[in-house]
C-alpha positions in Angstrom: 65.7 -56.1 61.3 64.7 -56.6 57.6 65.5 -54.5 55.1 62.7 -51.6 53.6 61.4 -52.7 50.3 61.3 -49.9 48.2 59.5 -50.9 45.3 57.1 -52.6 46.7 56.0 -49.8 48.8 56.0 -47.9 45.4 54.0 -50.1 43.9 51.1 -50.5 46.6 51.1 -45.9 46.7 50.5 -46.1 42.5 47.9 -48.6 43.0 46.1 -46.6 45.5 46.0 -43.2 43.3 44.8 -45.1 40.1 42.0 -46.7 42.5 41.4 -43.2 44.0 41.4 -41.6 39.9 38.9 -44.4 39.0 36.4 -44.1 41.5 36.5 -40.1 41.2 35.8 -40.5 37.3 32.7 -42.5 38.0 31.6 -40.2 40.2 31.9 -37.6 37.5 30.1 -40.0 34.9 27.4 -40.8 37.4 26.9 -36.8 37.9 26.7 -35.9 34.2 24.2 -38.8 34.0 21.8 -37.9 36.3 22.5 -34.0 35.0 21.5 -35.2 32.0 18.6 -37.1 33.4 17.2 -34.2 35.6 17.0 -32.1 31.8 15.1 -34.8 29.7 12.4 -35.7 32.8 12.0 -31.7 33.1 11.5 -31.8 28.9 9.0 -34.6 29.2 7.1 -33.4 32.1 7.3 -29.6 31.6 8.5 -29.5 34.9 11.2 -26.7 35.6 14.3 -28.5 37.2 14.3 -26.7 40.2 11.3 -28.4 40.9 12.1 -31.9 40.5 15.0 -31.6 42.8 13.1 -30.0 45.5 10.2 -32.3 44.9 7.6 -30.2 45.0 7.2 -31.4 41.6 3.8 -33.4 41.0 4.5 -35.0 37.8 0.9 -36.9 37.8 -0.4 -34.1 36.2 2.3 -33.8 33.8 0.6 -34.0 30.0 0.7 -37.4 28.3 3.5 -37.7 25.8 1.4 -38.4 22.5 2.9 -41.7 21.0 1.1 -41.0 17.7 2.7 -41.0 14.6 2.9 -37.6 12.6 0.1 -36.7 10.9 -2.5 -39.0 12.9 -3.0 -36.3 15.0 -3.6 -33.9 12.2 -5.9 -36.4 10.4 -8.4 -36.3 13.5 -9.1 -32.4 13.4 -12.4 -31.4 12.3 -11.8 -29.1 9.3 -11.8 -25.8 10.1 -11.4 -26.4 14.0 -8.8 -23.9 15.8 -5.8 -24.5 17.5 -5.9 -24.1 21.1 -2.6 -22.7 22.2 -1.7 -22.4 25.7 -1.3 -18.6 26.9 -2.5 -17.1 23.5 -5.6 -15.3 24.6 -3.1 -13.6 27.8 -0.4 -13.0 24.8 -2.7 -10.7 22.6 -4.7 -9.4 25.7 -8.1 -10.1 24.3 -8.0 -8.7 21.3 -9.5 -11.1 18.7 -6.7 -13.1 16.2 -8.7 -14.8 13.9 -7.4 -15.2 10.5 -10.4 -16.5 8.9 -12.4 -13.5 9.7 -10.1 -11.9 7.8 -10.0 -14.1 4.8 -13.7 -14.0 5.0 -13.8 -10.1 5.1 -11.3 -9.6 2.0 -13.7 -12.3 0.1 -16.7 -10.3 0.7 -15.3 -7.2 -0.5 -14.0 -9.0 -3.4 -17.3 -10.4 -4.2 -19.0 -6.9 -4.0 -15.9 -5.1 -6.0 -15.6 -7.5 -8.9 -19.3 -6.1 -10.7 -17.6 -2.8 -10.7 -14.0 -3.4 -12.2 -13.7 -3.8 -16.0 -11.1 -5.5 -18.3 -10.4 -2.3 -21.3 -8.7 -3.4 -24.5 -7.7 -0.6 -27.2 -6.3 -0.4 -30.2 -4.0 2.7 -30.8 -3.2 3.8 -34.2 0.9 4.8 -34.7 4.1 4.5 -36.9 6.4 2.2 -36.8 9.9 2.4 -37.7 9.8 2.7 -41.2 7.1 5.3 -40.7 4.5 2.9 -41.8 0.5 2.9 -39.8 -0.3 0.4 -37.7 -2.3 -0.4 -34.8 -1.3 -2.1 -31.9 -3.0 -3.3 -29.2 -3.0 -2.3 -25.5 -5.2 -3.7 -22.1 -5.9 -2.3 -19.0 -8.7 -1.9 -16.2 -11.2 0.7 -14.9 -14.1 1.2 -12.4 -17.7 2.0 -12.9 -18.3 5.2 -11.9 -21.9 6.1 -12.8 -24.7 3.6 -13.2 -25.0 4.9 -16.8 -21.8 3.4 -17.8 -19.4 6.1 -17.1 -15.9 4.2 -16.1 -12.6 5.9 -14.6 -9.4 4.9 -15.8 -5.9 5.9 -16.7 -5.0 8.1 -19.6 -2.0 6.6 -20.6 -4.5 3.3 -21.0 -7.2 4.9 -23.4 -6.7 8.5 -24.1 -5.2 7.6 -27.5 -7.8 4.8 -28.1 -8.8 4.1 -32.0 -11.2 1.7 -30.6 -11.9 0.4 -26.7 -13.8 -2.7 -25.8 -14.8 -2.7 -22.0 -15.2 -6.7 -20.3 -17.3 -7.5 -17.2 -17.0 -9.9 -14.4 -19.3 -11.6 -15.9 -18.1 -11.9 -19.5 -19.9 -9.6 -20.9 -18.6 -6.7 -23.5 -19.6 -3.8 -24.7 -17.7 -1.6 -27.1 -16.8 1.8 -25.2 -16.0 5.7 -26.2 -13.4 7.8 -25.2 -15.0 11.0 -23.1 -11.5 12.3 -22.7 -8.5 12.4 -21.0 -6.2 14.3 -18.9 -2.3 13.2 -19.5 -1.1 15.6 -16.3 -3.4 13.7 -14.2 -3.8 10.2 -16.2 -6.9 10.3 -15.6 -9.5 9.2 -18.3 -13.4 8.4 -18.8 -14.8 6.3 -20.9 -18.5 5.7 -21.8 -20.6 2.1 -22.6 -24.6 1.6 -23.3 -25.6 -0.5 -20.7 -28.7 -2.5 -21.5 -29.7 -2.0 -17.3 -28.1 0.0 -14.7 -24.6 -1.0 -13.8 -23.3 -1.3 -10.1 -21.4 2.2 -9.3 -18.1 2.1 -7.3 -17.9 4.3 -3.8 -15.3 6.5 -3.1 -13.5 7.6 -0.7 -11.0 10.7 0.6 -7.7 10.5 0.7 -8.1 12.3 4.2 -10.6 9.5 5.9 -7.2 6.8 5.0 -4.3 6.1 7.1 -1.2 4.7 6.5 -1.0 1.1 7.2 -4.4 0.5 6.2 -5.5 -2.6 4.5 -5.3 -2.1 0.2 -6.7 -4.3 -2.4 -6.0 -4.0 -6.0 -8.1 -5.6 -8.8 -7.9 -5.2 -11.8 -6.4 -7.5 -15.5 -2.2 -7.8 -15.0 -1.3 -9.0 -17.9 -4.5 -9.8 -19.1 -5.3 -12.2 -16.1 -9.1 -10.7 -15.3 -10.4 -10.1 -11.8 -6.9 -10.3 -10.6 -7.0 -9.5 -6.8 -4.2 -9.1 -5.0 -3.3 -7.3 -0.9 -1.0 -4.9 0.7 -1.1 -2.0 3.2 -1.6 1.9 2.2 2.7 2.2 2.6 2.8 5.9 2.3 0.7 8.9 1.1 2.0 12.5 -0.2 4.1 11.2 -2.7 5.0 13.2 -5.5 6.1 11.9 -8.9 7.8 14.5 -11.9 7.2 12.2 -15.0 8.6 14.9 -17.6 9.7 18.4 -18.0 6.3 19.5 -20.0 4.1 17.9 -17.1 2.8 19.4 -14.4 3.8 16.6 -11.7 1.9 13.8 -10.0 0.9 14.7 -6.9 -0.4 13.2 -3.4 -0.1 9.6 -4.8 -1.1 7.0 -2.4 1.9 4.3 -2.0 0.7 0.7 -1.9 2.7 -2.3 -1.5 -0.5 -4.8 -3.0 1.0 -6.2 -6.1 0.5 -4.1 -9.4 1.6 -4.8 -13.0 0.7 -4.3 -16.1 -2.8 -4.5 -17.1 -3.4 -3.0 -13.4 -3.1 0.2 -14.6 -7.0 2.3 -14.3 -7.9 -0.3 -12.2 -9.1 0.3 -8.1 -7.5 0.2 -5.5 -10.3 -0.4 -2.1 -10.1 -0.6 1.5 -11.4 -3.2 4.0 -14.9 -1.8 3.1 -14.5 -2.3 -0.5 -14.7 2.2 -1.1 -12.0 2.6 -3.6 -9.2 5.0 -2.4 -7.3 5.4 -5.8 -7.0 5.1 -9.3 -3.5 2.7 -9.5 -1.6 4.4 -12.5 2.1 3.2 -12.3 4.9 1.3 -10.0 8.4 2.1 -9.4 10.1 -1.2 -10.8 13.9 -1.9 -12.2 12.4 -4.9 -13.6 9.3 -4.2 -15.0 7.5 -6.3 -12.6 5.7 -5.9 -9.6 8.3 -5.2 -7.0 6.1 -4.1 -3.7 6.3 -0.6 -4.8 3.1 0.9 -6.9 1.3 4.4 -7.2 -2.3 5.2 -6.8 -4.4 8.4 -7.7 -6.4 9.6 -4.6 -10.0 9.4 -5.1 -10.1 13.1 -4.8 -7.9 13.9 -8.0 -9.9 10.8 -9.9 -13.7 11.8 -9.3 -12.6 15.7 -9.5 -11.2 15.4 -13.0 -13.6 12.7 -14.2 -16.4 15.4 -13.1 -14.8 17.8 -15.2 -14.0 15.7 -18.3 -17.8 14.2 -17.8 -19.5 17.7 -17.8 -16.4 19.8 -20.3 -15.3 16.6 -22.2 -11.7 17.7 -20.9 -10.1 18.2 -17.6 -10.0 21.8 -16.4 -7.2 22.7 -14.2 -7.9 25.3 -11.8 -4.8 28.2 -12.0 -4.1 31.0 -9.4 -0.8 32.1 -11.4 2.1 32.0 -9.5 5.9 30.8 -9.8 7.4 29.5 -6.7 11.0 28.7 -5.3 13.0 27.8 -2.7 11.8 28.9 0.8 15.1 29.8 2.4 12.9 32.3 5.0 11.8 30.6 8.8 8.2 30.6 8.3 7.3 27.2 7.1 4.9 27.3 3.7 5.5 28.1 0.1 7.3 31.1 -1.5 6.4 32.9 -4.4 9.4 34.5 -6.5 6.3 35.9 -8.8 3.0 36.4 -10.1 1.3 36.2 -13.3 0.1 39.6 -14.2 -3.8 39.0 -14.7 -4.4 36.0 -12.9 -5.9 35.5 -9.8 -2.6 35.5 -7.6 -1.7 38.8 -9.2 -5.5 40.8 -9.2 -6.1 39.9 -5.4 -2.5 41.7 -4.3 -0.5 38.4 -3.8 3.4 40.1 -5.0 6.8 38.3 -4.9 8.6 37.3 -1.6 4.9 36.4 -0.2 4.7 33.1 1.9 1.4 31.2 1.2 1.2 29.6 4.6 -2.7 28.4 3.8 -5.2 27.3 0.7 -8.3 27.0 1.8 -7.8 26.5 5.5 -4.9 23.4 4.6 -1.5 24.0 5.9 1.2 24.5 3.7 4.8 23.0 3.0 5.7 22.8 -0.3 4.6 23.4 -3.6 3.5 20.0 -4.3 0.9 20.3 -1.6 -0.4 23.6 -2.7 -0.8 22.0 -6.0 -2.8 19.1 -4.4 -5.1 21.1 -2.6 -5.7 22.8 -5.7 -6.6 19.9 -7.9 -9.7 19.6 -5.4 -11.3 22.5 -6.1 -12.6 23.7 -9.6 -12.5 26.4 -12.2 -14.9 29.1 -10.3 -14.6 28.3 -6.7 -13.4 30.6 -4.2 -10.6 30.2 -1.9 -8.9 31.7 0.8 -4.9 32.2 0.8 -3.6 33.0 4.2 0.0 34.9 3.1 2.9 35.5 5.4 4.4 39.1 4.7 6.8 41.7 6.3 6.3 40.1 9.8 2.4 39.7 9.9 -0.4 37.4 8.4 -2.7 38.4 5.3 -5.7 36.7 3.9 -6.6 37.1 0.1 -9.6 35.7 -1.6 -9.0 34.3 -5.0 -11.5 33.1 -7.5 -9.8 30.2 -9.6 -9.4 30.1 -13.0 -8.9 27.1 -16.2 -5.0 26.6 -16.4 -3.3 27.9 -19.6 -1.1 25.3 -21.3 2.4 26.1 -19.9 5.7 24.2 -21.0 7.7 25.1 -17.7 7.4 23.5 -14.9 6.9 25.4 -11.2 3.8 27.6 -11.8 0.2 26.8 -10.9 
């Protein structure tokens, strides 16, 4: 009987598990190959990989890969042709996407805007500081208002004007004189002698424009003419205390379309080129543009202009009232007193009254009585619904011109 070798027996069993180890790595490298294989033929072929491995894949139809180099394929569009993207039209359910309509619609109303808005230079007579005269010089924009050369713009731009040149479109200047100026509202009017009539700007109400909106300023930033530049109407209502011995800005439309200096008394339109405001100022750290600029509605602008126009100063309707916090349930504004002699005070208004109405207008704060006020004029007639003692009075009020007031909270 021989004798059991040992080692070789050992050597024949390690043999076997390498063998065994090397074929079950291939078999892992042959897997994560044809994994690997299975992802780039579904890439190629668009083909999901399900598909391919139950074969109900038909691959014939499968797109051509383009072997082009980039930019041939470019080079061979007709200009101006579209791109046809798979699944668009089912992605914005029929509704049209056409970017150059919209290019096309912003250039129109450009085209018809730009005759209206005017580059205004002024000089403005001052002290420096040695307390020596001198003028300086200062630029801004309007818009036509009349065809007899009327023009809108801010106050702070010409109501201290020594002398006012107004620039067109076009090149053309005329020299221009100040009609008059409101500083509460910044809102000013200046006059020309046009040798034909001039195109008048349309306006619109700050009621017929939503937020979100398309906006378009034009105007001179900087001195840059016919500037135009787009946003969205961001906000309106805003309200804006510049100083203690100003009654505040009020109902300013907020517009993220670029405004900087030189902006300032120029339009800003909607898509159908109506101009919704008079742009007057922009919140800014900087001093710059920084998506953030102000707007007086079209209401406030025409109203005031009216008035400077026919009075050669803006007159302020007045009801006389003081107003405070309204700590009570019943939402509108609360009067802590009225004016003996004015309006407020003849028709029976008294303190602790809530003025829940002007005019028909809901009420919430004192700002937007004072808006709703800035539309009407010295002489109209209004309506005040009042809450008092548990039930709801009317009053009918006849407005009256504003006194000049330092403190602030009475209209």
């Amino acid at each position: 009987m021989e004798d059991y070798d040992f080692e070789r027996h050992e050597g024949r069993r390690s043999l076997f598990f390498k063998g065994c180890a090397l074929i079950l790595a291939a078999a892992v490298f042959l897997a994560l190959g044809a994994f690997f294989m299975l992802g780039a033929l579904s890439v190629v072929y668009r083909v999901p990989p399900g598909k391919l491995l139950s074969g109900r894949a038909d691959i014939r139809d499968a797109p051509e890969v383009s072997q082009e180099r980039p930019g041939e394929a470019e080079a061979e569009k007709e200009p101006g042709e579209k791109l046809d993207l798979p699944g668009l039209e089912e992605k914005i359910e029929g509704k049209e996407f056409l970017l150059d309509e919209i290019d096309n619609a912003v250039s129109s109303v450009v085209e018809e805007v730009n005759p209206m808005v005017v580059n205004i230079r002024v000089l403005v007579q001052g002290e420096n500081i040695f307390g020596e005269e001198v003028q300086s010089e200062g630029m801004g924009s309007g818009v036509v208002y009349t065809e007899d050369g009327y023009i809108i713009t801010n106050n702070h731009v010409a109501g201290q004007a020594e002398e006012i040149s107004v620039t067109f479109y076009d090149g053309s200047e005329y020299p221009a004189q100040l009609i008059g100026g409101d500083p509460n509202t910044d809102i000013a009017v200046v006059k020309i002698d046009p040798e034909e009539g001039l195109s008048a700007a349309s306006f619109i109400s700050i009621d017929d424009v939503k937020v979100g909106e398309l906006a378009i300023a034009v105007g001179s930033p900087f001195g840059l003419q016919q500037t135009v530049t787009t946003g969205v109407v961001s906000a309106k209502g805003r309200d804006i205390t510049l100083s203690a011995d100003m009654i505040p800005m009020v109902n300013l439309i907020q517009t993220d379309a670029s405004i900087n200096q030189g902006n300032s008394g120029g339009p800003l339109i909607n898509s159908s080129g109506q101009v919704i405001g008079i742009n007057t100022l922009i919140f800014s750290p900087s001093g710059a543009s920084a998506g953030i600029g102000f707007s007086i509605p079209s209401d406030t602008a025409v109203n005031i202009a009216d008035q400077i126009i026919e009075y050669g100063r803006a007159r302020i309707p007045y009801i006389g009232v003081e107003m405070g916090p309204n700590e009570t349930e019943v939402v509108g504004v609360y009067i802590t007193n009225t004016q003996r002699g004015y309006p407020a005070n003849e028709a029976g208004m008294r303190s602790g009254d809530v003025i829940t109405r002007f005019d028909g207008v809901p009420l919430q704060t004192p700002y937007e009585l004072f808006a709703e006020i800035l539309k009407h004029d010295v002489g109209d007639t209004v309506i005040l619904e009042v809450y008092r003692d548990g039930e709801y009075l009317e009053f009918e009020l006849e407005l009256v011109e504003a006194p000049y007031t330092e403190g602030s909270g009475q209209e």
